[in-house]
PDB file of N, CA, C and O in Angstrom:
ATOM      1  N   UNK A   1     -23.069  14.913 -11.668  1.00  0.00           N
ATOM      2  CA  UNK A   1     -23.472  13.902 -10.709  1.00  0.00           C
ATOM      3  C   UNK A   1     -24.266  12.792 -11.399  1.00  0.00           C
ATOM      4  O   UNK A   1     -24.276  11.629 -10.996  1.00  0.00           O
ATOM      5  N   UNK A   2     -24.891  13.213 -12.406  1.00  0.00           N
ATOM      6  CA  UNK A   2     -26.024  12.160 -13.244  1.00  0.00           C
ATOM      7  C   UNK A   2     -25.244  11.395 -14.101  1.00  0.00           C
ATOM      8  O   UNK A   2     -25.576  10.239 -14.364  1.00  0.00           O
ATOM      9  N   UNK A   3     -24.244  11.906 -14.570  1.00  0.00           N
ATOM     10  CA  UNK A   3     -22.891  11.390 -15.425  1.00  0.00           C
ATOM     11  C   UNK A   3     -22.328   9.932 -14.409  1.00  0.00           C
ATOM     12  O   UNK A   3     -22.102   8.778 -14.773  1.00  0.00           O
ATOM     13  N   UNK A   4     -22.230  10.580 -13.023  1.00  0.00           N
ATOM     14  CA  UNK A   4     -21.468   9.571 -12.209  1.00  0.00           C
ATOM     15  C   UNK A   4     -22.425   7.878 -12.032  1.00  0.00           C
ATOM     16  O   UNK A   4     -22.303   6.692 -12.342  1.00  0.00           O
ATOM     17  N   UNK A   5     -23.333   8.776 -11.351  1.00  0.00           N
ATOM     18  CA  UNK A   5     -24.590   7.648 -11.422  1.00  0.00           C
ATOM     19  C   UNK A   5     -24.611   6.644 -12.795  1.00  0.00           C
ATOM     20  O   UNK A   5     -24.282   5.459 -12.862  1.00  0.00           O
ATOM     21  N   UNK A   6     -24.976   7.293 -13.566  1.00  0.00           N
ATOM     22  CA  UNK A   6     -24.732   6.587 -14.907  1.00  0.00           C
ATOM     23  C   UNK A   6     -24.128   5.667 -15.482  1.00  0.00           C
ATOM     24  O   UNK A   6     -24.546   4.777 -16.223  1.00  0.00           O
ATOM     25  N   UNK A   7     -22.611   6.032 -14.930  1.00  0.00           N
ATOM     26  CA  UNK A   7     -21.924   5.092 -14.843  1.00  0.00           C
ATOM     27  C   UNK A   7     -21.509   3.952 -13.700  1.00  0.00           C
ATOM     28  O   UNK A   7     -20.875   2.937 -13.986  1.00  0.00           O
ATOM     29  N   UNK A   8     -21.889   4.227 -12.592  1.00  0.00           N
ATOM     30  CA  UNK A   8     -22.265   3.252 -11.376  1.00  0.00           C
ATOM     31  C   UNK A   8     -23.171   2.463 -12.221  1.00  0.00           C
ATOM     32  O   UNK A   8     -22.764   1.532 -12.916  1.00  0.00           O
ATOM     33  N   UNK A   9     -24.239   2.785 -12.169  1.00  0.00           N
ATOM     34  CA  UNK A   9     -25.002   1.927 -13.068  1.00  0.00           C
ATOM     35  C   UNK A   9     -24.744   0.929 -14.433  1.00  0.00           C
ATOM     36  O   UNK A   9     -25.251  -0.155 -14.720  1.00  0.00           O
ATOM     37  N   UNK A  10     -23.825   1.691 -15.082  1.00  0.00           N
ATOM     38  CA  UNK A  10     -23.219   1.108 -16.534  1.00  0.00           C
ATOM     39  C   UNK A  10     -22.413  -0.359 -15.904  1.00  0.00           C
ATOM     40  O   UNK A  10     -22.735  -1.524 -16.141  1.00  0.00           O
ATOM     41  N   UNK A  11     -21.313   0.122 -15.065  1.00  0.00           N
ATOM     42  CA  UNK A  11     -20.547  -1.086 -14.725  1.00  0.00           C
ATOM     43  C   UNK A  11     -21.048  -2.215 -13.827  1.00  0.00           C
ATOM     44  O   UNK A  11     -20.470  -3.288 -13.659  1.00  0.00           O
ATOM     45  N   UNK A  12     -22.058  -1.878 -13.340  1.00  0.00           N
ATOM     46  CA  UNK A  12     -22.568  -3.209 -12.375  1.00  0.00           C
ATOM     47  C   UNK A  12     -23.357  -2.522 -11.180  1.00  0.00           C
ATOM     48  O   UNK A  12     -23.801  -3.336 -10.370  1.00  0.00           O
ATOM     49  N   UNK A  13     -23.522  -1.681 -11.009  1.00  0.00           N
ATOM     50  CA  UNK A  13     -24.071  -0.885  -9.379  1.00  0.00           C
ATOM     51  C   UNK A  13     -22.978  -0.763  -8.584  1.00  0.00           C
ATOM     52  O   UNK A  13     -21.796  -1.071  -8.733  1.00  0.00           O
ATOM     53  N   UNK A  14     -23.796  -0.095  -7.434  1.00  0.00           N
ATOM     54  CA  UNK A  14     -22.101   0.014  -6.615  1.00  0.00           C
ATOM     55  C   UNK A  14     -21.942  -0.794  -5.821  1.00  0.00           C
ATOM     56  O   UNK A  14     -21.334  -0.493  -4.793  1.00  0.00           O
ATOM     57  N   UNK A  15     -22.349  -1.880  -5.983  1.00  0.00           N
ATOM     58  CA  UNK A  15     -21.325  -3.421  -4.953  1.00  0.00           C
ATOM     59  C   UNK A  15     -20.283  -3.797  -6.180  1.00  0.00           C
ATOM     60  O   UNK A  15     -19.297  -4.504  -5.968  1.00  0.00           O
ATOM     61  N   UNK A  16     -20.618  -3.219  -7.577  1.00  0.00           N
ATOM     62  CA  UNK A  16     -19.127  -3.974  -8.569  1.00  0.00           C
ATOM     63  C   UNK A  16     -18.199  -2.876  -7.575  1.00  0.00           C
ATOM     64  O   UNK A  16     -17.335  -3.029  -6.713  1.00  0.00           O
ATOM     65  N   UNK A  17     -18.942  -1.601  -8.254  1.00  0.00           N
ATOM     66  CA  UNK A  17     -17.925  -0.758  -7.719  1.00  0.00           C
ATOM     67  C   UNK A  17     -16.951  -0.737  -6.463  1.00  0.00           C
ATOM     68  O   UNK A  17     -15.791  -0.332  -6.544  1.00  0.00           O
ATOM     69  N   UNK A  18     -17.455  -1.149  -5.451  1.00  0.00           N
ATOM     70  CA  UNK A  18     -16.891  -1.382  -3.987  1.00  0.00           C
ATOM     71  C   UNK A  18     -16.348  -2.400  -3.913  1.00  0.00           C
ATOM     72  O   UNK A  18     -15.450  -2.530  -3.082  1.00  0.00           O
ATOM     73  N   UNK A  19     -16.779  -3.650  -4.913  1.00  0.00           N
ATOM     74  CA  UNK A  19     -15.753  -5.002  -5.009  1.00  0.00           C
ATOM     75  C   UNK A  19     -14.596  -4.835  -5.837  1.00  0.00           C
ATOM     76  O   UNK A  19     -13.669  -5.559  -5.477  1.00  0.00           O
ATOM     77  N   UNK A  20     -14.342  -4.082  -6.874  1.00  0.00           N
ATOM     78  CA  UNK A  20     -13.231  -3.465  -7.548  1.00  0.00           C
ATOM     79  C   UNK A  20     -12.671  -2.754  -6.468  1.00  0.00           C
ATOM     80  O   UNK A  20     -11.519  -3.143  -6.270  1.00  0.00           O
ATOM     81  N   UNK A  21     -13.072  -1.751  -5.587  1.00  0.00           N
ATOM     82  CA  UNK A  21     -12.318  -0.888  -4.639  1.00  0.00           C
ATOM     83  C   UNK A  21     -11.994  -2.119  -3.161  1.00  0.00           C
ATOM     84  O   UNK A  21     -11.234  -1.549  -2.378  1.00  0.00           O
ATOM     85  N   UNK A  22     -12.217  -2.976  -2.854  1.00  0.00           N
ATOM     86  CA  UNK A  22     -12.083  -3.718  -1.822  1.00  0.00           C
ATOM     87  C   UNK A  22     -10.540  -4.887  -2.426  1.00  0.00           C
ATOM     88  O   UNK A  22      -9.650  -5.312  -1.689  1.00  0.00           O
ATOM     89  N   UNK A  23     -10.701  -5.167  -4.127  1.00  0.00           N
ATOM     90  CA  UNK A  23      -9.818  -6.264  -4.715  1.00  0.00           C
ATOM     91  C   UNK A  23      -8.627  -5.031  -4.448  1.00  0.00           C
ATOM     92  O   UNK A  23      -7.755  -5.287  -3.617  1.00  0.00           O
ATOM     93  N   UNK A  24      -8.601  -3.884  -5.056  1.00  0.00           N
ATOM     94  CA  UNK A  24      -7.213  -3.024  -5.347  1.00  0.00           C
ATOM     95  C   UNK A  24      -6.879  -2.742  -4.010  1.00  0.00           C
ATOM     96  O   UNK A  24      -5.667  -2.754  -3.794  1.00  0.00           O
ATOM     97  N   UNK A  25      -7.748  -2.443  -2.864  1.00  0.00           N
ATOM     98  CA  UNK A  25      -7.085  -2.596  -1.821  1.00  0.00           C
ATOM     99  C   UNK A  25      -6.529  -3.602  -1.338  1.00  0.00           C
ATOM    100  O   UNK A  25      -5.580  -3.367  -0.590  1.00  0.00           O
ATOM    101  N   UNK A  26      -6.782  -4.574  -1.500  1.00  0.00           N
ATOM    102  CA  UNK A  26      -6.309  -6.469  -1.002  1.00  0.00           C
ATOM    103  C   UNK A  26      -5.111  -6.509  -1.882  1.00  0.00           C
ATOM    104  O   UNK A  26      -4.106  -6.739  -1.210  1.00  0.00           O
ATOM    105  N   UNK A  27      -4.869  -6.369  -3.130  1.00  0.00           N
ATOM    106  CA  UNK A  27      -3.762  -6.409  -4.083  1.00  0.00           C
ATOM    107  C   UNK A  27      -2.978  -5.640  -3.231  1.00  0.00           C
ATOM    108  O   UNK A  27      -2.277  -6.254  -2.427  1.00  0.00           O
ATOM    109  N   UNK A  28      -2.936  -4.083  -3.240  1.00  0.00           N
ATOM    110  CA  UNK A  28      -1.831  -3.124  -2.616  1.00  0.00           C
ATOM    111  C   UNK A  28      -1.500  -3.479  -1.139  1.00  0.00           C
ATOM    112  O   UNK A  28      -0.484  -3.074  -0.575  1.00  0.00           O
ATOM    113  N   UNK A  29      -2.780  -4.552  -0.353  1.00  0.00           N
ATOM    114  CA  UNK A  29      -2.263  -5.364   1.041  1.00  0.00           C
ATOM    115  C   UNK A  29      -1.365  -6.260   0.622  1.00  0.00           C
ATOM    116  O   UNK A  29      -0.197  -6.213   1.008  1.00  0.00           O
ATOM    117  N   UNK A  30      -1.685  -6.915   0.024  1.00  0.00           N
ATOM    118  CA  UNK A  30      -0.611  -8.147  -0.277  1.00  0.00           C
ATOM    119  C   UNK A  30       0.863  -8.125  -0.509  1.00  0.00           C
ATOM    120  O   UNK A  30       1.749  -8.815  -0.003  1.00  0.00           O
ATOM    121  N   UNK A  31       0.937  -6.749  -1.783  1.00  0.00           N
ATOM    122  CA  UNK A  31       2.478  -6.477  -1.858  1.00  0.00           C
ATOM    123  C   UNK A  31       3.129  -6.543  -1.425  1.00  0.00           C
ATOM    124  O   UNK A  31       4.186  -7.170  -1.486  1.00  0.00           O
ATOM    125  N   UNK A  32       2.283  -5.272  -0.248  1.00  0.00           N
ATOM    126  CA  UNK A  32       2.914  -4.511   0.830  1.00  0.00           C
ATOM    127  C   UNK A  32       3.462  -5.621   1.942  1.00  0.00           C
ATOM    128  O   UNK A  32       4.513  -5.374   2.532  1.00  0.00           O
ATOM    129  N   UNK A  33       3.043  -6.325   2.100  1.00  0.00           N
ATOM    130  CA  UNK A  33       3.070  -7.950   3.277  1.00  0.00           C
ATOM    131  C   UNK A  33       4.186  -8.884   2.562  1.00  0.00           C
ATOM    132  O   UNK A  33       5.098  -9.486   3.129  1.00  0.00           O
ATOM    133  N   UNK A  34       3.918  -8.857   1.311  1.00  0.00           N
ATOM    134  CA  UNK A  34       4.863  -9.530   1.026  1.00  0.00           C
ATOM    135  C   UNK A  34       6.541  -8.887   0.623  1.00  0.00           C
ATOM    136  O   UNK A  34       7.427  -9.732   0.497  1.00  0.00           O
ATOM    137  N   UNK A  35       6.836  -7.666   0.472  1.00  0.00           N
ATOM    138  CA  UNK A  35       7.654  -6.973   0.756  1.00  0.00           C
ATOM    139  C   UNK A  35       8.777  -7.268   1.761  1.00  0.00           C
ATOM    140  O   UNK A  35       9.981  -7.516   1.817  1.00  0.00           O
ATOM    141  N   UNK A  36       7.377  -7.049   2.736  1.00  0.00           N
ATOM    142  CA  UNK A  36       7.966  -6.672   3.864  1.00  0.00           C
ATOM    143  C   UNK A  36       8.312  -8.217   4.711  1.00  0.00           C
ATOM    144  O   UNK A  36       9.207  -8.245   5.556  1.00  0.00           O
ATOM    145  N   UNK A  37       7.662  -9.211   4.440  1.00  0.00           N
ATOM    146  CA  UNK A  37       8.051 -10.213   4.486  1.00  0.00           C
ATOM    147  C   UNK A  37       9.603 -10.741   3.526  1.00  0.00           C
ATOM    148  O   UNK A  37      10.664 -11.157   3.993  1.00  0.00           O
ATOM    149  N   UNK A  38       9.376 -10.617   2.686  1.00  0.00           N
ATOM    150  CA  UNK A  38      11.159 -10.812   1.940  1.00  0.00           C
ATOM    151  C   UNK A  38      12.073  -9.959   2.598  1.00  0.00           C
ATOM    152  O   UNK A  38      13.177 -10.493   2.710  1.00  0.00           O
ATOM    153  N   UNK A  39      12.000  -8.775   3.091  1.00  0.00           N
ATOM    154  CA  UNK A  39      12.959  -8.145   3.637  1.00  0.00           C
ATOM    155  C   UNK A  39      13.312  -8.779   5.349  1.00  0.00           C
ATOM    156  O   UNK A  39      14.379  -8.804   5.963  1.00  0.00           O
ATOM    157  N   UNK A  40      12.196  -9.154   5.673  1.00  0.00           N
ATOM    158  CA  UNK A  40      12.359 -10.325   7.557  1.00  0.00           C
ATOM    159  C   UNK A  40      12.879 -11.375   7.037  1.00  0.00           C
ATOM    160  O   UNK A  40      13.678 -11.836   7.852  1.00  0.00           O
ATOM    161  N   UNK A  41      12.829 -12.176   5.820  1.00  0.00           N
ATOM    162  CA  UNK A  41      13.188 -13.261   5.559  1.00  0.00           C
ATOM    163  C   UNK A  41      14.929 -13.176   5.358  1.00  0.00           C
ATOM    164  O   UNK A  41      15.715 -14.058   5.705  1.00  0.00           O
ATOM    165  N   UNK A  42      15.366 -11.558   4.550  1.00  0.00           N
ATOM    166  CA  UNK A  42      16.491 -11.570   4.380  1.00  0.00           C
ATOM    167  C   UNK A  42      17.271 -11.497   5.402  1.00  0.00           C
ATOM    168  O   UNK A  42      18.169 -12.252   5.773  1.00  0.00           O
ATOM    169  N   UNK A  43      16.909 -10.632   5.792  1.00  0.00           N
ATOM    170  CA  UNK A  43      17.261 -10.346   7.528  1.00  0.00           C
ATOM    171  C   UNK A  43      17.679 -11.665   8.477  1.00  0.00           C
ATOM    172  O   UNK A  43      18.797 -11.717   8.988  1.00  0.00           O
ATOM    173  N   UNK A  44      16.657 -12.755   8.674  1.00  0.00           N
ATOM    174  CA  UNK A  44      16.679 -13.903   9.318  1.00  0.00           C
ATOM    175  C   UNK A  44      17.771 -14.791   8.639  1.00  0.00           C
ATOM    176  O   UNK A  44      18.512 -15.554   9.259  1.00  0.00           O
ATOM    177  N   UNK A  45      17.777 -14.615   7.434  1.00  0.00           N
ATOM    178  CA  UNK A  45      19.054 -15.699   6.144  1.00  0.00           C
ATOM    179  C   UNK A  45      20.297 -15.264   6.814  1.00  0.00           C
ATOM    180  O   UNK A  45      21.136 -15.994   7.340  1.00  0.00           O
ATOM    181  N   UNK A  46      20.302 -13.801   6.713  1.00  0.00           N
ATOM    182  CA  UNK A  46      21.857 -13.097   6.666  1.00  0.00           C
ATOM    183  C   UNK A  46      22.313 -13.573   8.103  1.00  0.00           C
ATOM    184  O   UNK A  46      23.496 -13.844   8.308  1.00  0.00           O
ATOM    185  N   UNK A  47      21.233 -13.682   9.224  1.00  0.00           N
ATOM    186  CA  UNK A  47      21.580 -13.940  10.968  1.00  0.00           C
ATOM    187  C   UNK A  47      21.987 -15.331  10.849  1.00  0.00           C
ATOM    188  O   UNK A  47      23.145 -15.457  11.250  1.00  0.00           O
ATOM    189  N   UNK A  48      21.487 -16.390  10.461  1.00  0.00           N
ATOM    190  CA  UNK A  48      20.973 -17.707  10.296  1.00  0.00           C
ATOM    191  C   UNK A  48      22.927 -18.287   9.615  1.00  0.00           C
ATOM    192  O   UNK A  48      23.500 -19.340   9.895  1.00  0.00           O
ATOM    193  N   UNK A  49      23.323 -17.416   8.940  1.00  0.00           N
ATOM    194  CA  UNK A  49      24.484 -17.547   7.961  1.00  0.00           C
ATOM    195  C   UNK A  49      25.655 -17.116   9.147  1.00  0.00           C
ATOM    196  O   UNK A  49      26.551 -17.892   9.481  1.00  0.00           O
ATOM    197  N   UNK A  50      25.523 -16.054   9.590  1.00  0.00           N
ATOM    198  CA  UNK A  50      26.078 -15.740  10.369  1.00  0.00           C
ATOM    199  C   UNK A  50      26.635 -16.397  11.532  1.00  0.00           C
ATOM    200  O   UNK A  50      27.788 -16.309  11.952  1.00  0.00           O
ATOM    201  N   UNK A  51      25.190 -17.401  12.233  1.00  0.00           N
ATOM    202  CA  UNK A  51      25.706 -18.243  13.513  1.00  0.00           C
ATOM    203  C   UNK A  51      26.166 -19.740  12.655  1.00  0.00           C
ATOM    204  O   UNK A  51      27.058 -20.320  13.274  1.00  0.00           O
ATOM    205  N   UNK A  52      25.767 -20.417  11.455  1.00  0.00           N
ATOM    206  CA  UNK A  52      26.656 -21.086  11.314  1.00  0.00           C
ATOM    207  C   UNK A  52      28.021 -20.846  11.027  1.00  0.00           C
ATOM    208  O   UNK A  52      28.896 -21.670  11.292  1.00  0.00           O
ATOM    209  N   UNK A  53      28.252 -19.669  10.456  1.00  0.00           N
ATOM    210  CA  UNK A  53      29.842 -19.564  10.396  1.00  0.00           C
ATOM    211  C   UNK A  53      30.309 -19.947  11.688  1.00  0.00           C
ATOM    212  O   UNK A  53      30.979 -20.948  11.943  1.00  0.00           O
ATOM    213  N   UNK A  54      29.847 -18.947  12.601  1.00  0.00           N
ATOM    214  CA  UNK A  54      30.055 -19.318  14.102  1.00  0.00           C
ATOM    215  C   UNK A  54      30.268 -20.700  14.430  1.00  0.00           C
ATOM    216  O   UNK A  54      31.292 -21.251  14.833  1.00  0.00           O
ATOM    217  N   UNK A  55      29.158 -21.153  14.195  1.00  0.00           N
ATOM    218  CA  UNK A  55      29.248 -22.706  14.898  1.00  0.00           C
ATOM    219  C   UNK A  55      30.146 -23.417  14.374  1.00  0.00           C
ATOM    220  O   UNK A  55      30.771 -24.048  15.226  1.00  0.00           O
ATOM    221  N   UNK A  56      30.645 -23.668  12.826  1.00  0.00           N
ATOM    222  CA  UNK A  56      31.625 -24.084  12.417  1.00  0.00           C
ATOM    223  C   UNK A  56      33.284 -24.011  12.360  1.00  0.00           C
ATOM    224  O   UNK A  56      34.143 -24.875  12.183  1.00  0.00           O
ATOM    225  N   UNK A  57      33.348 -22.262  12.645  1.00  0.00           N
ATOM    226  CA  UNK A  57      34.524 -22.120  13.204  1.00  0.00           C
ATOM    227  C   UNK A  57      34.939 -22.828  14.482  1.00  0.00           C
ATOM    228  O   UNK A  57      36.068 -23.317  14.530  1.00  0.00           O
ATOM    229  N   UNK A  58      33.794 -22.959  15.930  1.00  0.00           N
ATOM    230  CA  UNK A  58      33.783 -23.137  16.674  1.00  0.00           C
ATOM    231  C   UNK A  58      34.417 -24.735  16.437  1.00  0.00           C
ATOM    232  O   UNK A  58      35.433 -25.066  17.048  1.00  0.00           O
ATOM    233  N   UNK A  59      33.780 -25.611  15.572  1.00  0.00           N
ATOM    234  CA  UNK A  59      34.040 -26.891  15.784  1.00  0.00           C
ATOM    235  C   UNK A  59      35.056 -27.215  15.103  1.00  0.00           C
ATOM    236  O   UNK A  59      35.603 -28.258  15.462  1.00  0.00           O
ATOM    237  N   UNK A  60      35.687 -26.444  13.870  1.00  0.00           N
ATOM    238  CA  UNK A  60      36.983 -26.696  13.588  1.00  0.00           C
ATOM    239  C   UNK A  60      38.417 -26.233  14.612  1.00  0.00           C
ATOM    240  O   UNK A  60      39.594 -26.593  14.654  1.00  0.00           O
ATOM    241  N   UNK A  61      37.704 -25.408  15.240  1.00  0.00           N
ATOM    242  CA  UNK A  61      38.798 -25.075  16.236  1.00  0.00           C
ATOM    243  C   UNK A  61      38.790 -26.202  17.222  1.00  0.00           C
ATOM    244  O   UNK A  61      39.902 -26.691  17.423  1.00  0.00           O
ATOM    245  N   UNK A  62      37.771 -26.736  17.895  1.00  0.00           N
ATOM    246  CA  UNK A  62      37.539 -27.744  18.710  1.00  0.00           C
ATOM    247  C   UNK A  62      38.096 -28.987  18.752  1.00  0.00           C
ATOM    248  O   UNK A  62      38.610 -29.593  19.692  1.00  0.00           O
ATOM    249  N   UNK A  63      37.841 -29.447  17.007  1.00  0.00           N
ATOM    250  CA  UNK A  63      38.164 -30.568  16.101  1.00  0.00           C
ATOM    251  C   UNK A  63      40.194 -30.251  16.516  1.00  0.00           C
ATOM    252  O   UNK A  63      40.740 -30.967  17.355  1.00  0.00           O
ATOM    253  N   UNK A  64      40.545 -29.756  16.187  1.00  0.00           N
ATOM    254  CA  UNK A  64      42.072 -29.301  15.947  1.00  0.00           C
ATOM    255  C   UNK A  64      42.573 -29.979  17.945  1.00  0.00           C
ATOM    256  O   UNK A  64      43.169 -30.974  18.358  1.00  0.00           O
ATOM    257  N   UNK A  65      41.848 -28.643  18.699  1.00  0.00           N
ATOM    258  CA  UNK A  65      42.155 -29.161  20.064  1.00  0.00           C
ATOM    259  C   UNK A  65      42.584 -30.226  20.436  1.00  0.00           C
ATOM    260  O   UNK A  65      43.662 -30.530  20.949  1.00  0.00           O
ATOM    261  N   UNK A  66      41.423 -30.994  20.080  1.00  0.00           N
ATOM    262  CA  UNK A  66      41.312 -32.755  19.953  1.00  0.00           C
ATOM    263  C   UNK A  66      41.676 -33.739  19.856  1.00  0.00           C
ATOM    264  O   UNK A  66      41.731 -34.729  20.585  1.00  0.00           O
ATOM    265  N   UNK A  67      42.177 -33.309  18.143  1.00  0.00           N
ATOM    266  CA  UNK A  67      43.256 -34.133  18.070  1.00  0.00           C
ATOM    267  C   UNK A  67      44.846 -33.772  18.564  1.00  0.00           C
ATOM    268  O   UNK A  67      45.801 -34.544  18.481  1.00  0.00           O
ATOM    269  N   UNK A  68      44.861 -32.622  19.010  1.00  0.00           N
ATOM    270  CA  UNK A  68      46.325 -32.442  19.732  1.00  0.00           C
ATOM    271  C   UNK A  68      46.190 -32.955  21.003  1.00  0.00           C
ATOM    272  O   UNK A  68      47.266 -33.400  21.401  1.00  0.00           O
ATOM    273  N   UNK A  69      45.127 -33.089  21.944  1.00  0.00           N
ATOM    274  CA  UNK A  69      45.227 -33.596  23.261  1.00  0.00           C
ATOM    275  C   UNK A  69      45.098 -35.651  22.890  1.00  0.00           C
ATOM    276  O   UNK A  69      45.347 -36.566  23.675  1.00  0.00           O
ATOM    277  N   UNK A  70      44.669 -35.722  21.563  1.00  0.00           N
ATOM    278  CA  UNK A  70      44.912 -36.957  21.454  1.00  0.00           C
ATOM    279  C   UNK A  70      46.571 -37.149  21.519  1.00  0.00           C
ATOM    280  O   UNK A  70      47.198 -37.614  22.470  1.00  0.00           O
ATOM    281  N   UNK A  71      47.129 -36.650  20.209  1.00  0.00           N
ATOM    282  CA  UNK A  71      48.273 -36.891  20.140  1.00  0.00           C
ATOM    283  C   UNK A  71      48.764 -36.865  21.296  1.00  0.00           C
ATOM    284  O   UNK A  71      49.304 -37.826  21.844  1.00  0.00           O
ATOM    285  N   UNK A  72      48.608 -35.676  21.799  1.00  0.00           N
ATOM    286  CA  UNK A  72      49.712 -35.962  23.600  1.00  0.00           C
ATOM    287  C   UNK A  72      49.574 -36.728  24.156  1.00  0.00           C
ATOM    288  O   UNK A  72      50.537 -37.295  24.672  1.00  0.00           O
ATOM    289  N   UNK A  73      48.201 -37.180  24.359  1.00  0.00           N
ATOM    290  CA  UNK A  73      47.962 -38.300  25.365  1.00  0.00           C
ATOM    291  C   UNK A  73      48.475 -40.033  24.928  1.00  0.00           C
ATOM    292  O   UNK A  73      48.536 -41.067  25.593  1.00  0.00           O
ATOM    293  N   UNK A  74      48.737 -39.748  23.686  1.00  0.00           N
ATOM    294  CA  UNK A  74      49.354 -40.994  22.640  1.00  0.00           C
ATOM    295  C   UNK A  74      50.595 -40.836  23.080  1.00  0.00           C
ATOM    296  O   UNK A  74      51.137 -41.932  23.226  1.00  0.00           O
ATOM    297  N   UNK A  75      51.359 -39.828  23.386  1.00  0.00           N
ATOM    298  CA  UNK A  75      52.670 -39.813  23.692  1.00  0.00           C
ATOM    299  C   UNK A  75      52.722 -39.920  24.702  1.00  0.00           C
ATOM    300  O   UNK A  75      53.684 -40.662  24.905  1.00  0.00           O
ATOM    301  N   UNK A  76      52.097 -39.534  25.990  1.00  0.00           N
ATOM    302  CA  UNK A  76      52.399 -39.227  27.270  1.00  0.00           C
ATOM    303  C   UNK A  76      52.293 -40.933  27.429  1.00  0.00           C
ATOM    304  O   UNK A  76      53.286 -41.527  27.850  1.00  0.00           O
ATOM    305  N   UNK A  77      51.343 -41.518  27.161  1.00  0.00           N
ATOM    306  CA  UNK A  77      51.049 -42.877  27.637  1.00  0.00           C
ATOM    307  C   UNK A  77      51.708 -44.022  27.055  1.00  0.00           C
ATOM    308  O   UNK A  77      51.456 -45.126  27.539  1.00  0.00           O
ATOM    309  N   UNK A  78      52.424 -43.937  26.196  1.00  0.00           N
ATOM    310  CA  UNK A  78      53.509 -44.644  25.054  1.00  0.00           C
ATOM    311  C   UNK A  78      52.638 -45.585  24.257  1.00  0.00           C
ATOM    312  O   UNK A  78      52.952 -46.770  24.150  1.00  0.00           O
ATOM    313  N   UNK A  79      51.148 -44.904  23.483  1.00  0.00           N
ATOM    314  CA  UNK A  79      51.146 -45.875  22.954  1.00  0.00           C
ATOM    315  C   UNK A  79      50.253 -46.839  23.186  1.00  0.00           C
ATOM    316  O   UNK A  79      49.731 -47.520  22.303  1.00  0.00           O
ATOM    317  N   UNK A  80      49.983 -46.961  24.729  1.00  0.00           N
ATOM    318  CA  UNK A  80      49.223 -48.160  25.330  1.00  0.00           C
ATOM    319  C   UNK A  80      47.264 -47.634  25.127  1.00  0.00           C
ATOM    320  O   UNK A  80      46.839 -46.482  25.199  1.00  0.00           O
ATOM    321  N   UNK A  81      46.593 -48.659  24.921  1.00  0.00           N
ATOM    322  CA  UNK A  81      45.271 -48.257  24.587  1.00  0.00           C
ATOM    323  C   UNK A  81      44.515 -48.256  26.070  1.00  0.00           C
ATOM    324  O   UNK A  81      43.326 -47.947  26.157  1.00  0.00           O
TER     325      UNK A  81
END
């Protein structure tokens, strides 16, 4: 126990000690947050990728429609603006 003291004492008292034990806990918070944050971020990319495919299929199909109800209507009407 006098050994321990001793060395509390050697390194700074025990506020170093508890500020070393307060930093390694904040470090192993941070990881952990940031982890787990890259994995919500991937998550949100992969969804995010997903509805533009969506939306773009959507408007090339749309786009296509379009111009076929143009064309018809170019024919049906002979032409006239």
């Amino acid at each position: 126990m006098i050994d321990f003291l001793s060395w509390v004492g050697a390194v700074g008292g025990i506020g170093a000690v508890f500020a070393v034990l307060m930093f390694l806990i904040y470090r192993h918070d941070r990881k952990m947050s940031e982890d787990r944050l890259s994995e919500d971020r991937k998550y949100m990319e992969d969804r995010l990728t997903a509805l533009i495919e969506t939306y773009n299929q959507a408007v090339q199909e749309n786009t296509k429609i379009l111009a076929e109800l143009f064309t018809y209507l170019k024919a049906k009407n002979g032409n006239r603006q």
